[in-house]
C-alpha positions as CSV (number, residue, x, y, z in Angstrom):
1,X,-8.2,-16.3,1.9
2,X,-7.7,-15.7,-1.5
3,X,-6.3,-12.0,-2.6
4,X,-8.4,-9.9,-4.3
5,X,-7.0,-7.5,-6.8
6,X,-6.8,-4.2,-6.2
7,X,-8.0,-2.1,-9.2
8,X,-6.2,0.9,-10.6
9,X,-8.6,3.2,-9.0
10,X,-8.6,1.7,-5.8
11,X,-4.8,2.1,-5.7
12,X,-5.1,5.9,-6.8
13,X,-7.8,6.4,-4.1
14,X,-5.2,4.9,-1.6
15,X,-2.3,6.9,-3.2
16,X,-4.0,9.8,-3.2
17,X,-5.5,10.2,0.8
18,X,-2.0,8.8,2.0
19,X,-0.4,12.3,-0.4
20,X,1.9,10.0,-1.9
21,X,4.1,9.8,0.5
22,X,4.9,6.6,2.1
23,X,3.5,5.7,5.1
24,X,6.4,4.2,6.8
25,X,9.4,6.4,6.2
26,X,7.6,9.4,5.1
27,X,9.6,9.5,1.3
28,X,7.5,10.8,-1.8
29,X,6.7,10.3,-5.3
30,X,8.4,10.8,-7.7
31,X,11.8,10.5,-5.3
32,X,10.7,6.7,-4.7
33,X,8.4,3.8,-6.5
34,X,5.2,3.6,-4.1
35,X,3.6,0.6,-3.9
36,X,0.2,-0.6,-2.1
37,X,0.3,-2.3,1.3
38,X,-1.7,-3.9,3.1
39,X,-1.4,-3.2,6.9
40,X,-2.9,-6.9,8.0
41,X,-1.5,-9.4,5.2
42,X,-4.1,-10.9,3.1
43,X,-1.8,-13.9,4.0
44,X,-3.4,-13.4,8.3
45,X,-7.2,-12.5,7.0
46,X,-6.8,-9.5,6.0
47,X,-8.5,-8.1,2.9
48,X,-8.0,-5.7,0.4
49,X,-10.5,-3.2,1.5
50,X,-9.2,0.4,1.3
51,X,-8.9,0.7,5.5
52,X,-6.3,-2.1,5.5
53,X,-4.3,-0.4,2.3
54,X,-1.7,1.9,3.0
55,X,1.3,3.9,0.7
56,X,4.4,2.1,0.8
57,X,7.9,3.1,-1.4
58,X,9.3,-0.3,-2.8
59,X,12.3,-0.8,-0.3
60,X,10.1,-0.4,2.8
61,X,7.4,-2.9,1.4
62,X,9.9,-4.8,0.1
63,X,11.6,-5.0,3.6
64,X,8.4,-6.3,5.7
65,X,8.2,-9.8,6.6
């Protein structure tokens, strides 16, 4: 499946419902970088639709396999 991107808007929208606070180990902006995630990898079907988008800081994303 190829990976859509995620506009800037989208990733606000995402950013904004999830608080800014990552959704893993509960750290916030602007303590951390947060990046997007997506909770089923594009990689496995999943899509880039804002129900399988989550907040993530850097080292927790960056930490998933």
């Amino acid at each position: 499946m190829k990976r859509e991107p995620i506009t800037k808007k989208m990733r606000f929208e995402v950013f904004k419902r999830d608080s800014f606070t990552c959704q893993y180990c509960g750290r916030k902006a602007p303590d951390v970088i947060l990046e997007i995630d997506h909770i089923k990898p594009v990689a496995k079907g999943g899509s880039s639709d804002i129900l399988n988008l989550v907040t993530s800081c850097k080292g927790c994303n960056a930490g998933k396999s």
